[in-house]
C-alpha positions in Angstrom: -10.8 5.3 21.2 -13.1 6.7 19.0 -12.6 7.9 15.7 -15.7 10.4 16.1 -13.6 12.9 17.7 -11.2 13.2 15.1 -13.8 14.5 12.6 -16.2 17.0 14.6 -16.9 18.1 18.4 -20.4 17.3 17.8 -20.1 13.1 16.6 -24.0 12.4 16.3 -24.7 15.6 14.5 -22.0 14.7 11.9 -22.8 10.7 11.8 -26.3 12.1 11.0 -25.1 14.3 8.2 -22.9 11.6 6.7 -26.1 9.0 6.9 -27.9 11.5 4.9 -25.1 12.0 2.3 -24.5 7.9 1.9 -25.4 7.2 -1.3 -26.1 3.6 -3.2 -22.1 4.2 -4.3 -21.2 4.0 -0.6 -23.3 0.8 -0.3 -22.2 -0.6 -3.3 -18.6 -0.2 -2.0 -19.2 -1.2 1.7 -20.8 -4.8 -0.2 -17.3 -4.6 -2.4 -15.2 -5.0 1.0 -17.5 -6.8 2.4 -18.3 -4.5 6.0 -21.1 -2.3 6.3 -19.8 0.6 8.3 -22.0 1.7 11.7 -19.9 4.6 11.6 -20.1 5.8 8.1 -17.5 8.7 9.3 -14.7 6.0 9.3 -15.2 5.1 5.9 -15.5 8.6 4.9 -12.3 9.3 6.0 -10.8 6.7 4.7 -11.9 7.9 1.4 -10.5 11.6 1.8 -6.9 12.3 0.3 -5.1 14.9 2.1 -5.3 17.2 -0.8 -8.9 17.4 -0.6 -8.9 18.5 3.1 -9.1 17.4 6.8 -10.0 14.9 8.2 -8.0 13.1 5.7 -6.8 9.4 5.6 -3.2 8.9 6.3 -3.2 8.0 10.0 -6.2 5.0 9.0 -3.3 4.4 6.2 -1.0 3.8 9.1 -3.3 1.4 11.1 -4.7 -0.4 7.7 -0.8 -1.8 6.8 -0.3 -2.6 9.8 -3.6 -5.4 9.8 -2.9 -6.1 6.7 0.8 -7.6 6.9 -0.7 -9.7 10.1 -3.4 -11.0 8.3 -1.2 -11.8 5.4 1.5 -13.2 7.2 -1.1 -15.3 9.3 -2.9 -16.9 6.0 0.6 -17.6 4.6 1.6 -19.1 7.4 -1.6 -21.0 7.6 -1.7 -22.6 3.7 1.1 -24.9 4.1 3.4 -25.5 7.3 6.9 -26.4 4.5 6.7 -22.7 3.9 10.3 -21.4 4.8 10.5 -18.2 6.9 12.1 -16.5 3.4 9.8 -17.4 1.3 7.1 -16.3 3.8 8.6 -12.9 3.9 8.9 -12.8 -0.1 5.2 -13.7 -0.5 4.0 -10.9 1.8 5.8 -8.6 0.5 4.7 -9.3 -3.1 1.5 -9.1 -1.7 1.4 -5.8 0.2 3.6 -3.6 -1.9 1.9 -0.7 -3.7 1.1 -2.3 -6.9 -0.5 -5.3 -5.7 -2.3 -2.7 -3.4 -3.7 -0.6 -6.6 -4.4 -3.5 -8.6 -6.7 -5.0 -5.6 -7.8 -1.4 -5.6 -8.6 -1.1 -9.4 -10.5 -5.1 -8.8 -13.4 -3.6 -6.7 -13.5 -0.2 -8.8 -12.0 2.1 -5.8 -11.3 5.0 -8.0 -15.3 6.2 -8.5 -15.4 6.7 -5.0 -12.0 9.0 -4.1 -12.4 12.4 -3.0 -9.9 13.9 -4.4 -8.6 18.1 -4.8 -9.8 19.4 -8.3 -5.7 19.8 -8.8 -5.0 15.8 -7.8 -8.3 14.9 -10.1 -6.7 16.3 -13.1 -3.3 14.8 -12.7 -4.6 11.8 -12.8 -5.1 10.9 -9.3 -7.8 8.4 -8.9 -5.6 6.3 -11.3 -2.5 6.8 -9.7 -1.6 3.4 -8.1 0.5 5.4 -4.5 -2.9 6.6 -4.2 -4.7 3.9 -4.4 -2.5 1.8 -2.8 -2.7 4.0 0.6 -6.8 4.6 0.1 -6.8 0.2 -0.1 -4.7 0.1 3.3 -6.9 3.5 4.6 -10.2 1.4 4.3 -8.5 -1.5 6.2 -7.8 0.8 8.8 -11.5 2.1 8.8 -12.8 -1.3 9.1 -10.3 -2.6 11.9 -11.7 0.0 14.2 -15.3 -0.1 13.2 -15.3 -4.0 13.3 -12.3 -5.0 15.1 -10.1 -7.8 13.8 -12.3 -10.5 12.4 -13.9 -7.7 9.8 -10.6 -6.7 8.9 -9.4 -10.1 8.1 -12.8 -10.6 6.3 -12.3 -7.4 4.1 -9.0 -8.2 3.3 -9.8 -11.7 2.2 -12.8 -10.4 0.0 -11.0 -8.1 -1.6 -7.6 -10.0 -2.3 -9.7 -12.5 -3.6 -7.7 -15.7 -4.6 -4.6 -13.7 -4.8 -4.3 -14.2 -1.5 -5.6 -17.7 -0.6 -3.9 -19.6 -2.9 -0.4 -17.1 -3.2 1.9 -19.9 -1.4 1.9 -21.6 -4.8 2.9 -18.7 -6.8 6.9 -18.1 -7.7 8.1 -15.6 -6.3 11.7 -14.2 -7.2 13.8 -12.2 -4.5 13.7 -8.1 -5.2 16.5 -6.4 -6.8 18.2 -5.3 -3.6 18.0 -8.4 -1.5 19.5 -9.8 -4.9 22.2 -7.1 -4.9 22.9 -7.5 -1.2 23.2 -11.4 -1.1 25.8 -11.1 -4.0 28.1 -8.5 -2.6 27.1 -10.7 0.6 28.9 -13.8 -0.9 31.2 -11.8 -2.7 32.5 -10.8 0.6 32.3 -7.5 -0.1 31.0 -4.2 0.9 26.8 -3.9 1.1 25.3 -1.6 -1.4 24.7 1.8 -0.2 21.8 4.2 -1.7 22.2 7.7 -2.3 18.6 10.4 -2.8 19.6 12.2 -6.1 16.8 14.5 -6.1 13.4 14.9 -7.0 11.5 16.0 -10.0 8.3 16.8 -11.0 5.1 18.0 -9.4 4.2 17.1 -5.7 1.3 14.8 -7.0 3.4 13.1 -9.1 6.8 13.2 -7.9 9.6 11.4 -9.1 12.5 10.3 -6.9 15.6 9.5 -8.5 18.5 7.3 -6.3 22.5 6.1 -6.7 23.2 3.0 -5.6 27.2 2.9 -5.4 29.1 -0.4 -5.1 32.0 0.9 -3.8 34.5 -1.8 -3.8 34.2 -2.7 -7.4 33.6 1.1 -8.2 30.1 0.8 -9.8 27.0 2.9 -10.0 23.6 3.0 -11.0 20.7 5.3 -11.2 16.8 4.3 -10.6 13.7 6.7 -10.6 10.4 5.7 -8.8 7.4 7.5 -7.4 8.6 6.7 -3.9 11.9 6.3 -2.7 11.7 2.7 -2.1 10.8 1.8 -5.7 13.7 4.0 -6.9 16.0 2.1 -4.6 14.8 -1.4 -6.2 15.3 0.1 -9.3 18.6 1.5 -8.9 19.5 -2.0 -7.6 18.3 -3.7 -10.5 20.4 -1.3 -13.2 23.0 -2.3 -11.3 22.6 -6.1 -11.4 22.3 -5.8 -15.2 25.8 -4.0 -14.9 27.2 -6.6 -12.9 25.5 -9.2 -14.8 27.5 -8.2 -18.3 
């Protein structure tokens, strides 16, 4: 497959144009990741929010979480064989959710290089960590199918730096939901369930707000988040506090 055809009928002429337009920036990034791109368009791409036009970078996004929980998952499994399966599963997810992604992201300075719509540039959107998170996982993508695997697993690696190497001897407590589930679990009771609210807020910078209801011991709680998952964790965790008084 090659991503050429996704960005222009005519491949070289484009890959020539790009090549031209690369600037010391791109190079400085490429030697940030550690992968120097023989398809420049990829990274490009990768680079390109969907407000700023098309090609943009969610399907790389797509392909670049995918590598990146298997190369996660394969250096956690790898650091020490006493690892339980759970604690495997709360280490990678610690390390692939969105703010881990953004702060990796902020690390090798990935905001100066965005291209961003003039509307998502003055709502602060080479700050905000969603997007950064999904430009992180967007490069990862790039790389995977200009390198294959091995420069995947190498970028990730540069980039996560010790946070990932040495992440099997961090603590890691469980998230508010498993939490809330393994409870009501015990408890014998009823699992959580997790209501959409509504929304608020601009499309750049939306807010999702979410019930969780415990409906055996009639109790609810409200979170807000800037995706639906991180509403739901938050949600669960007003309602541990609840059940905790």
């Amino acid at each position: 497959m090659s991503a050429c055809t996704w960005i222009s009928p005519h491949p070289r002429r484009r890959l020539r144009k790009l090549a031209t337009k690369a600037s010391p920036q791109r190079s400085d990034l490429e030697r940030r990741i550690g992968h120097r791109f023989g398809n420049p368009a990829l990274l490009e791409q990768a680079l390109t929010h969907r407000s700023y036009g098309s090609p943009h970078n969610e399907r790389l996004e797509f392909l670049g979480d995918g590598v990146l929980g298997c190369v996660v998952a394969e250096i956690l499994f790898r650091a020490d064989s006493g690892i339980a399966e759970g604690r495997l599963s709360r280490l990678r997810a610690e390390l692939v959710r969105e703010e881990s992604l953004a702060r990796v992201a902020r690390d090798i300075g990935l905001h100066q290089f965005l291209r961003l719509a003039d509307s998502t540039l003055n709502n602060e959107g080479a700050t905000r960590p969603s997007i950064l998170a999904d430009t992180l996982e967007a490069i990862y993508g790039a790389v995977l199918l200009d390198g294959g695997y091995d420069a995947a697993r190498t970028a990730i690696l540069k980039t996560y730096g010790s946070a990932l190497t040495q992440a099997h001897t961090i603590s890691v407590q469980k998230d508010p939901k498993t939490r809330l589930q393994e409870f009501m679990h015990a408890k014998k009771r009823r699992v959580p369930v997790y209501r959409l609210v509504g929304t608020r807020g601009p499309k750049q910078r939306q807010i999702f707000e979410v019930e969780c209801v415990l409906d055996d011991l009639l109790l609810t709680a409200l979170g807000s988040g800037s995706s639906r998952q991180a509403a739901e964790q938050a949600a669960a965790e007003n309602l541990l506090k609840q059940l905790e008084r």
